[in-house]
Every structure is written in structure tokens, then in C-alpha cells.
py3Dmol code that shows the C-alpha trace and the ligand (Angstrom):
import py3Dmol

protein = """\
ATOM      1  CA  UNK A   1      14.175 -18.438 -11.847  1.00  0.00           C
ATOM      2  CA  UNK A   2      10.825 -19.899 -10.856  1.00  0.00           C
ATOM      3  CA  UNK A   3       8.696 -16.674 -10.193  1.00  0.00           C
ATOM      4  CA  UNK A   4       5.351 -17.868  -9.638  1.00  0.00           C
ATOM      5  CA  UNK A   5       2.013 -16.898  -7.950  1.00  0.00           C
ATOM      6  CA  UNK A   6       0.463 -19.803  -8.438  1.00  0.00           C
ATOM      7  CA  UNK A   7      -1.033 -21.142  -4.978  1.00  0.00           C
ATOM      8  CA  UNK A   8       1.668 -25.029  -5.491  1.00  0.00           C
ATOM      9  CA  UNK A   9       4.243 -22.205  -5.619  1.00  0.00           C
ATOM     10  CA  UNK A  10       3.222 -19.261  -2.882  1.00  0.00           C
ATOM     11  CA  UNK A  11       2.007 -21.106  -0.511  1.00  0.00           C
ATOM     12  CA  UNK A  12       4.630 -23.410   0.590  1.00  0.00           C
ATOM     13  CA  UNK A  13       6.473 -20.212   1.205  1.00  0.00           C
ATOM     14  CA  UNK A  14       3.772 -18.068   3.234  1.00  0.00           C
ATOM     15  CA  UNK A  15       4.411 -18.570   6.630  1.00  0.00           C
ATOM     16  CA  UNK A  16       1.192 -16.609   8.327  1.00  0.00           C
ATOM     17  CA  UNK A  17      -1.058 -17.988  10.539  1.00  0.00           C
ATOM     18  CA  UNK A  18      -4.227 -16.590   8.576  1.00  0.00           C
ATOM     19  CA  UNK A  19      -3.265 -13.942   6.020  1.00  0.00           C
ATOM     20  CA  UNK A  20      -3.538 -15.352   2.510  1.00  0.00           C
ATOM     21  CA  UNK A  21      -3.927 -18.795   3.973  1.00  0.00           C
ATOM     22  CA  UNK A  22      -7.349 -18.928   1.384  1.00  0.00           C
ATOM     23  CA  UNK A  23      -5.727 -17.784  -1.761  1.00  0.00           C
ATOM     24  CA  UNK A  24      -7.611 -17.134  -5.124  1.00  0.00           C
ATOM     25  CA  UNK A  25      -5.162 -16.842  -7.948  1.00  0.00           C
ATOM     26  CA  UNK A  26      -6.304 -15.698 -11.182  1.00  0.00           C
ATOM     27  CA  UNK A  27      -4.226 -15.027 -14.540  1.00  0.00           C
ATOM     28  CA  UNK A  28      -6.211 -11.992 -16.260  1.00  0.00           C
ATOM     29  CA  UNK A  29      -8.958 -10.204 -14.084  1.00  0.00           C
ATOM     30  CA  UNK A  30     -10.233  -6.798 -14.796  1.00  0.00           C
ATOM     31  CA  UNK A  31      -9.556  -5.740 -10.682  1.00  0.00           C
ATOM     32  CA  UNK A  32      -8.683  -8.064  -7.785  1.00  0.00           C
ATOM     33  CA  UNK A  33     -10.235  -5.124  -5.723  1.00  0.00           C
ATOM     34  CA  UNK A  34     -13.048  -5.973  -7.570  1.00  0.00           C
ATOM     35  CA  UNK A  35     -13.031  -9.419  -7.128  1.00  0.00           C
ATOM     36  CA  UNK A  36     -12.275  -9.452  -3.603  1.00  0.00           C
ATOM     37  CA  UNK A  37     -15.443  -6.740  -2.604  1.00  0.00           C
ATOM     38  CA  UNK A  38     -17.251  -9.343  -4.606  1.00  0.00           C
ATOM     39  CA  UNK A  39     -16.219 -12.115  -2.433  1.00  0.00           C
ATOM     40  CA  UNK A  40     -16.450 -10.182   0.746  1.00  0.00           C
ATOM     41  CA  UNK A  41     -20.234  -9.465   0.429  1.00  0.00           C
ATOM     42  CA  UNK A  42     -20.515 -13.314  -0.288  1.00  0.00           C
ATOM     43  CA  UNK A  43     -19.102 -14.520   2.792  1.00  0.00           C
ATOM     44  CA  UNK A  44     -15.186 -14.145   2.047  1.00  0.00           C
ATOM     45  CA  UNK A  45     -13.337 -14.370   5.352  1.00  0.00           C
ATOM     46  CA  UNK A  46     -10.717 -11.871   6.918  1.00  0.00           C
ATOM     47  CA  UNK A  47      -7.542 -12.945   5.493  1.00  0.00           C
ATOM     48  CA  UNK A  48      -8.812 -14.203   1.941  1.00  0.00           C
ATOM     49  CA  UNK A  49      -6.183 -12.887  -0.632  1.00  0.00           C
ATOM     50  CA  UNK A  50      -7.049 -12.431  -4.715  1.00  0.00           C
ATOM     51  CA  UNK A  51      -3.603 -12.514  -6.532  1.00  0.00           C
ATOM     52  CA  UNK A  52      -3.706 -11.775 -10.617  1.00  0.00           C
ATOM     53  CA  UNK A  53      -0.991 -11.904 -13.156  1.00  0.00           C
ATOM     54  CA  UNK A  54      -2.751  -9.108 -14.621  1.00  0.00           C
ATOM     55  CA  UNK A  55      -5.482  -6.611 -14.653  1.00  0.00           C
ATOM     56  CA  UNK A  56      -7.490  -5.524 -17.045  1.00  0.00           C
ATOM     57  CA  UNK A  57      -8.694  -2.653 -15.391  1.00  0.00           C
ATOM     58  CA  UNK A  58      -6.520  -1.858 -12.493  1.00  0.00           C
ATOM     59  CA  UNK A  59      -7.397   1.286 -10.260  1.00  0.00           C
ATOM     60  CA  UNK A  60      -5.453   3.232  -8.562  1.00  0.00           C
ATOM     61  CA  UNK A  61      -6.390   6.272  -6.147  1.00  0.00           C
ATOM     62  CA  UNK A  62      -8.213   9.133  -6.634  1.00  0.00           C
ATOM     63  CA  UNK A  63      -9.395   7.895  -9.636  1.00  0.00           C
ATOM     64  CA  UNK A  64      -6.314   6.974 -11.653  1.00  0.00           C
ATOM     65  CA  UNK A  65      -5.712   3.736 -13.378  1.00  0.00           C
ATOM     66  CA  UNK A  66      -2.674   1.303 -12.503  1.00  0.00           C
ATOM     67  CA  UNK A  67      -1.043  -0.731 -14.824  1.00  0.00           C
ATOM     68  CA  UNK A  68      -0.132  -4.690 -13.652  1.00  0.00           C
ATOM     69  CA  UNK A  69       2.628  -6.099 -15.947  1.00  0.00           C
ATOM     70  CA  UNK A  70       1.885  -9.906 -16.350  1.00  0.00           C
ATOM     71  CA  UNK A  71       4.950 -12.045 -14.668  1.00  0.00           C
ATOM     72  CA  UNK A  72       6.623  -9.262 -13.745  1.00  0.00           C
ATOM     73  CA  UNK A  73       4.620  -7.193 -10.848  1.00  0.00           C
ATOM     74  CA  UNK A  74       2.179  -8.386  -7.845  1.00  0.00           C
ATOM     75  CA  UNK A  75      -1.565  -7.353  -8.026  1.00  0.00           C
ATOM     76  CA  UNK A  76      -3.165  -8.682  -5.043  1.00  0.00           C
ATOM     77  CA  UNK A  77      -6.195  -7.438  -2.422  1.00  0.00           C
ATOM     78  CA  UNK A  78      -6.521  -8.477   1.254  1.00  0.00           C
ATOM     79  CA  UNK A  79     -10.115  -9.074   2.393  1.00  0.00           C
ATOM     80  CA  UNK A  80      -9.936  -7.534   6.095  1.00  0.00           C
ATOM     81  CA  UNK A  81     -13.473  -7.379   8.284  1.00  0.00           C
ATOM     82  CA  UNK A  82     -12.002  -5.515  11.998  1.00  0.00           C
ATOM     83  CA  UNK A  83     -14.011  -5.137  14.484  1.00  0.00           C
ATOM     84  CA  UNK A  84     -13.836  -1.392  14.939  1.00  0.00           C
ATOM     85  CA  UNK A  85     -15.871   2.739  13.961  1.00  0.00           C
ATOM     86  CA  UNK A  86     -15.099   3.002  10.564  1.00  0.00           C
ATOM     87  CA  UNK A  87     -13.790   5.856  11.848  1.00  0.00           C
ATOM     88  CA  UNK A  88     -11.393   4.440  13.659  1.00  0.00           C
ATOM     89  CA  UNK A  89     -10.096   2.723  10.761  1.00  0.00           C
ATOM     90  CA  UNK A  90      -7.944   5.356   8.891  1.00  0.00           C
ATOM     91  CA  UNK A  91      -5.013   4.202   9.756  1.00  0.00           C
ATOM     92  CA  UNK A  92      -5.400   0.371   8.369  1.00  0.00           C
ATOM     93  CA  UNK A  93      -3.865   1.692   4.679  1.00  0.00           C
ATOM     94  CA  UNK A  94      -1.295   3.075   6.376  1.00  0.00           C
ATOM     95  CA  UNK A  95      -0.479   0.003   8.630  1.00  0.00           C
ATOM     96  CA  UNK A  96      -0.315  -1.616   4.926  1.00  0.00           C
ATOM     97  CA  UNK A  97       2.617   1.046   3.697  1.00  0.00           C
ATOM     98  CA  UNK A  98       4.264  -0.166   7.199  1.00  0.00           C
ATOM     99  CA  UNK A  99       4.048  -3.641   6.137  1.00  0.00           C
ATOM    100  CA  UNK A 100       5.460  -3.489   2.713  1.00  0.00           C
ATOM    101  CA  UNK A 101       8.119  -1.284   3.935  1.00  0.00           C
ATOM    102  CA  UNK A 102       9.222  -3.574   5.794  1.00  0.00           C
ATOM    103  CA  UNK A 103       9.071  -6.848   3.914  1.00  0.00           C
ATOM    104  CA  UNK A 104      10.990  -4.644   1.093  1.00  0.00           C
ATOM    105  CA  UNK A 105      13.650  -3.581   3.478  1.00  0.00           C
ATOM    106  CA  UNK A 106      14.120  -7.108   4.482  1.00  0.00           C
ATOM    107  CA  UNK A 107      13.189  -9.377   1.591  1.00  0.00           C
ATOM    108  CA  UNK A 108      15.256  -7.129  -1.002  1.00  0.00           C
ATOM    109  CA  UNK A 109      17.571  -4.980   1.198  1.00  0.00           C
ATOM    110  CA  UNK A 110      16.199  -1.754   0.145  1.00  0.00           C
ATOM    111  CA  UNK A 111      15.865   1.420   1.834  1.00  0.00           C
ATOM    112  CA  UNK A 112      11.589   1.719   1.185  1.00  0.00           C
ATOM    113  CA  UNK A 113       9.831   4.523   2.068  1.00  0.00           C
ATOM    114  CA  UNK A 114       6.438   5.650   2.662  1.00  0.00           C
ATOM    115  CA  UNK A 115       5.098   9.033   1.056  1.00  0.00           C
ATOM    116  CA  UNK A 116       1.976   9.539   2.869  1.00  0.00           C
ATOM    117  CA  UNK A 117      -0.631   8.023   2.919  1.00  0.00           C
ATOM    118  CA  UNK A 118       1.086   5.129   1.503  1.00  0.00           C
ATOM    119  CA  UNK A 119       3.262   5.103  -2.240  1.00  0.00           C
ATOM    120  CA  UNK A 120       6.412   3.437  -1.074  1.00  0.00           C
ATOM    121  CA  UNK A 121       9.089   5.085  -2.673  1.00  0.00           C
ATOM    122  CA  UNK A 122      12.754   3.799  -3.161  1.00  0.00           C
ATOM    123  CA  UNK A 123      15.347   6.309  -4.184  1.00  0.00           C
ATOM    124  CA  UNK A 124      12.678   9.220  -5.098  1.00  0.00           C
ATOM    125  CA  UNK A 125      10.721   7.062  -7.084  1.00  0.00           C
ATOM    126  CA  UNK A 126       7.300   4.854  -6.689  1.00  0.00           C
ATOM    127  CA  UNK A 127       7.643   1.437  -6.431  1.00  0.00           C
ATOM    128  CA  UNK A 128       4.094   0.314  -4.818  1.00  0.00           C
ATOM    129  CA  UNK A 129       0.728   1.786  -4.520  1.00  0.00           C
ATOM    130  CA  UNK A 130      -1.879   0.918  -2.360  1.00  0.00           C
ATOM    131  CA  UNK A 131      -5.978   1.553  -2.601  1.00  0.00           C
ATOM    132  CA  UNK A 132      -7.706   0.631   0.478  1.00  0.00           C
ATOM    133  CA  UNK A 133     -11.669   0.162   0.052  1.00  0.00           C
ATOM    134  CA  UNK A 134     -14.228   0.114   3.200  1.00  0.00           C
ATOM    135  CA  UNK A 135     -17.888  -0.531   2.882  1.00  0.00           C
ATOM    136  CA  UNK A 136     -19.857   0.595   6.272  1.00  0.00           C
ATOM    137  CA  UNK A 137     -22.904   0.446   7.486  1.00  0.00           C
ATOM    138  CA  UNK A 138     -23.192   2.937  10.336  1.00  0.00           C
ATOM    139  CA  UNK A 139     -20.614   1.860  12.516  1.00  0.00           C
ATOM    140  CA  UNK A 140     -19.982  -0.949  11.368  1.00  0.00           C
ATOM    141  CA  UNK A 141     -17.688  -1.844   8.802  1.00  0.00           C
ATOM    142  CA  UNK A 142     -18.639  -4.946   6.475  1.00  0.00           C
ATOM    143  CA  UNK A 143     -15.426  -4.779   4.728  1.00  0.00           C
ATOM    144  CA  UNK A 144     -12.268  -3.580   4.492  1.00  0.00           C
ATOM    145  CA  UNK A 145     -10.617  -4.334   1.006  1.00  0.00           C
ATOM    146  CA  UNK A 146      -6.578  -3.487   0.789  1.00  0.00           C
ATOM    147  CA  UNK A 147      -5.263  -3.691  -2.952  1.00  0.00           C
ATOM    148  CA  UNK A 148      -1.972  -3.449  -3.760  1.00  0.00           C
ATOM    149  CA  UNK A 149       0.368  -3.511  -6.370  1.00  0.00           C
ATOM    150  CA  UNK A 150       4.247  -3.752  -6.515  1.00  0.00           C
ATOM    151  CA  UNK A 151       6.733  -3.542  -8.775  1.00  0.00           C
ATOM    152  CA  UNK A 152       8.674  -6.731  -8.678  1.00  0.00           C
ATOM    153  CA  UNK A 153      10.973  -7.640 -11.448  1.00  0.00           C
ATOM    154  CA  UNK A 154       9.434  -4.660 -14.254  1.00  0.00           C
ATOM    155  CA  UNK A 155      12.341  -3.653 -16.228  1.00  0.00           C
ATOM    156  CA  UNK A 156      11.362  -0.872 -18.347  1.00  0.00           C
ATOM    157  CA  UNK A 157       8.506   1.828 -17.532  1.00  0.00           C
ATOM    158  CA  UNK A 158       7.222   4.191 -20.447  1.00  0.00           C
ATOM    159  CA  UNK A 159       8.638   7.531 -20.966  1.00  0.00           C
ATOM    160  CA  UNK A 160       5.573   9.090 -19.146  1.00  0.00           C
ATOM    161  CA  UNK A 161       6.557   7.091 -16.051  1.00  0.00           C
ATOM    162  CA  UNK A 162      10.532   6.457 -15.908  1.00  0.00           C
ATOM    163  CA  UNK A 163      10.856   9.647 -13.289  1.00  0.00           C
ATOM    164  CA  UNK A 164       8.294   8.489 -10.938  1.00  0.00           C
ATOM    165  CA  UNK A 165       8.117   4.819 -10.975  1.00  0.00           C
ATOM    166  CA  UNK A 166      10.656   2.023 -10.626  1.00  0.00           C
ATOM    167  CA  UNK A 167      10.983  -1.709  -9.644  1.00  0.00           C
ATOM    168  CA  UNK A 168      12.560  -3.596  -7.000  1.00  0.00           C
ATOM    169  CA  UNK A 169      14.349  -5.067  -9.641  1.00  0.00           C
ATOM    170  CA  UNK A 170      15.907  -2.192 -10.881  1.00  0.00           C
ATOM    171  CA  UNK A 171      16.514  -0.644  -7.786  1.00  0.00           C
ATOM    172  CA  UNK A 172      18.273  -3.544  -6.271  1.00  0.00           C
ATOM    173  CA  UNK A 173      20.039  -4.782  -9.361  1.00  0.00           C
ATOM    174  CA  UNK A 174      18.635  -8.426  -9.400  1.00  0.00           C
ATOM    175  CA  UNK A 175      15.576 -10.117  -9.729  1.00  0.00           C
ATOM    176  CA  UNK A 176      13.511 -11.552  -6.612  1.00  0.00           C
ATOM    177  CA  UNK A 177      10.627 -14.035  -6.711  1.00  0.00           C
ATOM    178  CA  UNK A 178       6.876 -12.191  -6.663  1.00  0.00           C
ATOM    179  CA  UNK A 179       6.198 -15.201  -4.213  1.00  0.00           C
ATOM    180  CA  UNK A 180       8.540 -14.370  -1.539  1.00  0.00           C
ATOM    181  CA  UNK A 181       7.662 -10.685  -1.693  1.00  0.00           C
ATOM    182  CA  UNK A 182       3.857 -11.176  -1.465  1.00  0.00           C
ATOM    183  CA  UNK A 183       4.550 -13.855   1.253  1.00  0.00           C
ATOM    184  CA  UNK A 184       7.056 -11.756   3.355  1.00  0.00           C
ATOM    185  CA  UNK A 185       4.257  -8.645   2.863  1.00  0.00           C
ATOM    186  CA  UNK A 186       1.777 -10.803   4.198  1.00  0.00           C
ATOM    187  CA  UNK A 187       3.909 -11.669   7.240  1.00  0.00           C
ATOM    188  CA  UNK A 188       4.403  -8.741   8.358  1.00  0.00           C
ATOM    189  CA  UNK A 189       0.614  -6.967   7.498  1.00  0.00           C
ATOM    190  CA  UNK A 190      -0.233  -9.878  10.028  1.00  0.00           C
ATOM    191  CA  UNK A 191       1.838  -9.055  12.548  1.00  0.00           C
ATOM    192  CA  UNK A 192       1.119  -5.246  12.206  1.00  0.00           C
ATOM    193  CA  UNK A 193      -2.703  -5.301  11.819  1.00  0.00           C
ATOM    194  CA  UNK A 194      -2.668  -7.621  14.867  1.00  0.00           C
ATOM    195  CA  UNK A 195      -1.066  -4.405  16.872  1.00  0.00           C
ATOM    196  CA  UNK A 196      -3.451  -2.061  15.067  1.00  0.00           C
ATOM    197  CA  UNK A 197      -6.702  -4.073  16.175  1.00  0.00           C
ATOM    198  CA  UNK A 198      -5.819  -4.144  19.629  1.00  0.00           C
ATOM    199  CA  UNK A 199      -3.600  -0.671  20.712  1.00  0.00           C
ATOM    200  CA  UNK A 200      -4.416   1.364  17.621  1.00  0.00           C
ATOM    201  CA  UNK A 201      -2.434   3.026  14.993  1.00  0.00           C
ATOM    202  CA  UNK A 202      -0.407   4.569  17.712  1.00  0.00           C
ATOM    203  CA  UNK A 203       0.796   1.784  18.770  1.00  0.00           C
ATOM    204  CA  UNK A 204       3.140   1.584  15.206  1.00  0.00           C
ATOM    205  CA  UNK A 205       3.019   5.414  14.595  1.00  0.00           C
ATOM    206  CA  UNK A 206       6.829   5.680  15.668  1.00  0.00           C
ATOM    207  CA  UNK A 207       7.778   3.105  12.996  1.00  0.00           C
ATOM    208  CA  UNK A 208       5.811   4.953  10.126  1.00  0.00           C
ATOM    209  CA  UNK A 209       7.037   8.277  11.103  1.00  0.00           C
ATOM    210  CA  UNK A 210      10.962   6.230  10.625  1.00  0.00           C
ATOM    211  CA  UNK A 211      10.123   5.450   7.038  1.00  0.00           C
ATOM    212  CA  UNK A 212       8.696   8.112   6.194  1.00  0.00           C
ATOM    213  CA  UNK A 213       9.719  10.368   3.048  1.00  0.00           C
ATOM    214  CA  UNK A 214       7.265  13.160   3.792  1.00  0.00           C
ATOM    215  CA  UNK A 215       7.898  14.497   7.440  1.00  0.00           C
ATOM    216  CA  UNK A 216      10.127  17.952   7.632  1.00  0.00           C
ATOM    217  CA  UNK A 217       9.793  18.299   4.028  1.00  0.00           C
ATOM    218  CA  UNK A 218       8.095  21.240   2.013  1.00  0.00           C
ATOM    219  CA  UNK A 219       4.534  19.382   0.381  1.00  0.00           C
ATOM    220  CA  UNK A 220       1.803  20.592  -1.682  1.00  0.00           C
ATOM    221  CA  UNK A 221      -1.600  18.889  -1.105  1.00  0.00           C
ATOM    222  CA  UNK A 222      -4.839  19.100  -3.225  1.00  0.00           C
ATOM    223  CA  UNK A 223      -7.878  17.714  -2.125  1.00  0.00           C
ATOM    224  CA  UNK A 224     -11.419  18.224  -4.426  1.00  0.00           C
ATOM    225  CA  UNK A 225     -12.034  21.538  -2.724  1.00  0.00           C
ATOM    226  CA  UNK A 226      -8.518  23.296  -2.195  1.00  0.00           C
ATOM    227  CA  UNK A 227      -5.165  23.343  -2.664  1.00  0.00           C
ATOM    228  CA  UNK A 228      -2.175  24.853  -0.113  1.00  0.00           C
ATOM    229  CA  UNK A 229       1.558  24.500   0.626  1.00  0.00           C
ATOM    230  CA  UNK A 230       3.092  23.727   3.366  1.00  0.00           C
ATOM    231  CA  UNK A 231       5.745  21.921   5.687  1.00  0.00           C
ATOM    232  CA  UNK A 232       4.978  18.095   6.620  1.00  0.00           C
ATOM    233  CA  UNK A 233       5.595  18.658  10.530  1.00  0.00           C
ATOM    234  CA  UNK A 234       3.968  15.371  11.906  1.00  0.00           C
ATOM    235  CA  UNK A 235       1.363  11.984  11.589  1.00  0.00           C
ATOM    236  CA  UNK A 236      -0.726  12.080  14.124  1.00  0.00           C
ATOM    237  CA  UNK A 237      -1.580   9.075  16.530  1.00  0.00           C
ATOM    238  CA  UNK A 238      -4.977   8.063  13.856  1.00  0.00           C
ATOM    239  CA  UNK A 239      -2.725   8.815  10.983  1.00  0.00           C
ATOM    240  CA  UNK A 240      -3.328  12.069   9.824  1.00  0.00           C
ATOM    241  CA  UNK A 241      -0.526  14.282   7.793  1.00  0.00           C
ATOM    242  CA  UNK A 242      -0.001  17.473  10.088  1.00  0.00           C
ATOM    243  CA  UNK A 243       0.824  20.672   7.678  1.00  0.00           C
ATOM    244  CA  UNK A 244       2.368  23.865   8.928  1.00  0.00           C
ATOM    245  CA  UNK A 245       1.606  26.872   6.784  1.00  0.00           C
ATOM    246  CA  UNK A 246       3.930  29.794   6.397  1.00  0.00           C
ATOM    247  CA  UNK A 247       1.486  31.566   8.649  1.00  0.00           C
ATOM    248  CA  UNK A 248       2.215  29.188  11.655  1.00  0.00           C
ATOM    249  CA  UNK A 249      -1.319  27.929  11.205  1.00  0.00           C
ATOM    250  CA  UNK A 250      -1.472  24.245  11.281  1.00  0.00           C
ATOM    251  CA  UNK A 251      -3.842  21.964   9.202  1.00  0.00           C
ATOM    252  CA  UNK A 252      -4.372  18.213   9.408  1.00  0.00           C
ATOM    253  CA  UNK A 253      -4.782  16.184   6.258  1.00  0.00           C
ATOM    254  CA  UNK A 254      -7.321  13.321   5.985  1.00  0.00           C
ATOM    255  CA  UNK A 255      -7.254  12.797   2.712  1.00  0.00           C
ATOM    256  CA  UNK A 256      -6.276  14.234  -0.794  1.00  0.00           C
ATOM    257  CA  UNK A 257      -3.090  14.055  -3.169  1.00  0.00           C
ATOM    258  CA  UNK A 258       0.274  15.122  -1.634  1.00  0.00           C
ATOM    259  CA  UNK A 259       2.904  15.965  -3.600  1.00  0.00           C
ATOM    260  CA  UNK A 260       6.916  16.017  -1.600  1.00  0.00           C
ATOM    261  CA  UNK A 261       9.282  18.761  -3.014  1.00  0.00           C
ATOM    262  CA  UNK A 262      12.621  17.145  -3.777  1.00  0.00           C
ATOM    263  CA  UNK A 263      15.121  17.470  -6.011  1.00  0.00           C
ATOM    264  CA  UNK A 264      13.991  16.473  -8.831  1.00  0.00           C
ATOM    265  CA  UNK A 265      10.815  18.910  -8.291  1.00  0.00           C
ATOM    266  CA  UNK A 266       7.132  17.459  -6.654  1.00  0.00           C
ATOM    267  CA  UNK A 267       7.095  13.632  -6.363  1.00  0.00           C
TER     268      UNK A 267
END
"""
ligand_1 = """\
16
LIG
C -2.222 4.001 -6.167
O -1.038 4.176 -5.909
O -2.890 4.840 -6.786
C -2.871 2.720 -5.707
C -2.635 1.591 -6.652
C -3.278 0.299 -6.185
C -3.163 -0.805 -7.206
C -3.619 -2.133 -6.676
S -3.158 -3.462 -7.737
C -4.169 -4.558 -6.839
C -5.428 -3.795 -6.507
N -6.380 -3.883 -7.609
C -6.634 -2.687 -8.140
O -7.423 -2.462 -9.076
N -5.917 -1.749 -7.512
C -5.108 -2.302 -6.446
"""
view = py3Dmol.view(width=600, height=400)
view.addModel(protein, "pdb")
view.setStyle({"model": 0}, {"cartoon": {"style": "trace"}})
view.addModel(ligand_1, "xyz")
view.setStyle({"model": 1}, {"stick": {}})
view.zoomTo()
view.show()
């Protein structure tokens, strides 16, 4: 199978009008987050994608690290500059989680999920993460950067990982091209964000809410400054996670880690 990310093979296949339409592929970079904040502050339009075969030093959220297998996963980042508050911008990682929900339900017939803010999760484990980056002045946003990386065709995760993480590969039993998974992502981030700039993130709220793996379950969120338990009772209309404490007492998250009680204990 010819499973390339090379621009003579991807873009053939992308069929957006703008979204990855300027494509910088590189085979070994230390973070196409990196890369792509670099090339927004010189001039990089909305749109510009930076695909690797590998990072060097991948990040993930909160300060983790993610790892890229070379031929086998998708490392890219989106340079996106709305015109919007940066407050009024939450929602855009989330509108991301939408998007490769999506292209994974209909590119590799799986039942994705989002835990929120935005791992998607197939069969209780992580298959994608996703690290949005903004960089504001006032209110204005210069940038928007979304990374994200997916488990395509990994077949084997180390023993740390094997509970948590999986492929679509091994979830779906056969391999699929990286290029029609980053292409069919990018479709549908473009028809998405084009719903978010003009009506909001309410206007795809109802569609997140359907995917997602967190609402009516029992969650336990840490941020830097506290830690409580809770139910997951609803996302509001700019994204936030609404937590009901056993007191009745309601809290809405911004931000932070959340961890969903399942079977297999907190994902
Ligand atoms: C997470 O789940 O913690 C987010 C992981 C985000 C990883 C992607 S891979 C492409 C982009 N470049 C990075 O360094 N990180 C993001």
C-alpha cells in the first residue's frame, strides 16, 4: 500500500477549498507546532498545514510529550488566523475533536469519540490528541495553531501505553492510507470551522455532545490549583465541561485534565 504524506501523494486526494491547500511536508522535525507558530509570525496564511513523518520533540498537553511513529501515524498543525475575542475562541480545539470524529467515523468506519476537550477515543482507548496554540494580542488573536496527531496504521504501543492508546489500524483490523485520513480531517475541519466563524460553537454543540464519551459519566478533573469529582452533566454553548458535585453544586470546566471513570478504571 502506498501510504504517503508527501505533497505528489496528499494532495491529489485533498479535496478542500483552502485547508492544507499550502502544504509543508517535512520528514524529521523536532514539532510541526513549532514550525507552524514559526511560519505564522512570518506571514503563513490561514489554512497552511506542516505535516512530519516524525518529531523529534512532539508535545502534547499540559506539558506531556507525544510520540510520532515515522510511516505509521500523522503529525500535522493547521495555521488558523479567525477573526474573533480570543475569548471567543475556546471552542476552535473542540470544533477540531468534531472534525476528526467525523472523518474517522467515515473514512475508517469507526465509532470515534471525543473525551473532552478533545482525545478521541475508540473503544476506551486514545487514538488522537490534539494541542491547540493561540498567540493574542489584546483582542486580537495573531494566531491560532491546531496540532494534531493520529494514530494511523501503529501496530504495537509500549507496555506503559497498550491500555490507553490504540490505532485506527488496530481498531479497525486493516490498514488505511495517512493521506486519506489527513485529507478527509481536513474536509471536514473546513466545513466545521466555517460554521464556527460565523454562528459560533453552538451552532455544532449538538453534534459534539453526540460523540461524546464524557457526558452522564462520573469524571475526576485536576487543574494546577484543585482537584474534585463529579458527574459530566453538560458542554455548554462556548464549550465548557459542566460538573455536578454530589452536593448539587455545579462547576464549569475551562480547562485542566479530566479523567472518565469506566470500566477499566479513569481513562
Ligand atoms: C495531547 O493529547 O496531549 C495532544 C497531542 C498533540 C500532538 C500533536 S502531533 C502534531 C502537533 N505537534 C506537536 O508537537 N504536538 C501536536
Amino acid at each position: 500500500m502506498n501510504d504517503d504524506l508527501t505533497p505528489g501523494i496528499f494532495l491529489p486526494v485533498l479535496k478542500t477549498r483552502y485547508m492544507g491547500r499550502e502544504y509543508k511536508y517535512f520528514h524529521s522535525i523536532d514539532s510541526t507546532n513549532n514550525e507552524a507558530r514559526k511560519a505564522a509570525i512570518s506571514g503563513g496564511s490561514e489554512g497552511l498545514v506542516i505535516a512530519a513523518e516524525t518529531q523529534t520533540s512532539g508535545r502534547g498537553r499540559l506539558g506531556r510529550s507525544w510520540v510520532t511513529p515515522e510511516y505509521t501515524s500523522i503529525a500535522f498543525s493547521l495555521i488558523l488566523k479567525p477573526d474573533m475575542k480570543p475569548c471567543d475562541s475556546a471552542g476552535l480545539a473542540l470544533v477540531m475533536g468534531t472534525a476528526v470524529c467525523r472523518a474517522l467515523r467515515k473514512a475508517a468506519h469507526l465509532d470515534a469519540g471525543v473525551k473532552w476537550p478533545n482525545d478521541i477515543i475508540v473503544s476506551g482507548k486514545k487514538v488522537c490528541g490534539i494541542l491547540t496554540e493561540m498567540d493574542a494580542y489584546g483582542d486580537h488573536i495573531n494566531y491560532i495553531v491546531a496540532g494534531v496527531g493520529i494514530n494511523v496504521n501503529v501496530d504495537k504501543f509500549p507496555d506503559d501505553l497498550k491500555d490507553k492508546a490504540s490505532s485506527i489500524k488496530l481498531e479497525a483490523g486493516r490498514s488505511i492510507p495517512r493521506y486519506v485520513v489527513l485529507a478527509s480531517v481536513l474536509m471536514e475541519f473546513e466545513v466545521l470551522y466555517g460554521c464556527f466563524k460565523s454562528k459560533g460553537f453552538g451552532s455544532i454543540v449538538d453534534e459534539f455532545k453526540s460523540m461524546s464519551v464524557t457526558l452522564g459519566k462520573d469524571v475526576s478533573v485536576s487543574s494546577a490549583s484543585e482537584r474534585f469529582e463529579g458527574r459530566a452533566v453538560d458542554i455548554t454553548a462556548d464549550g465548557l465541561l459542566v460538573v455536578r458535585l454530589n452536593d448539587g453544586s455545579e462547576r464549569k470546566v475551562i480547562s485542566g485534565d479530566v479523567s472518565v471513570r469506566g470500566v477499566n478504571g479513569y481513562l
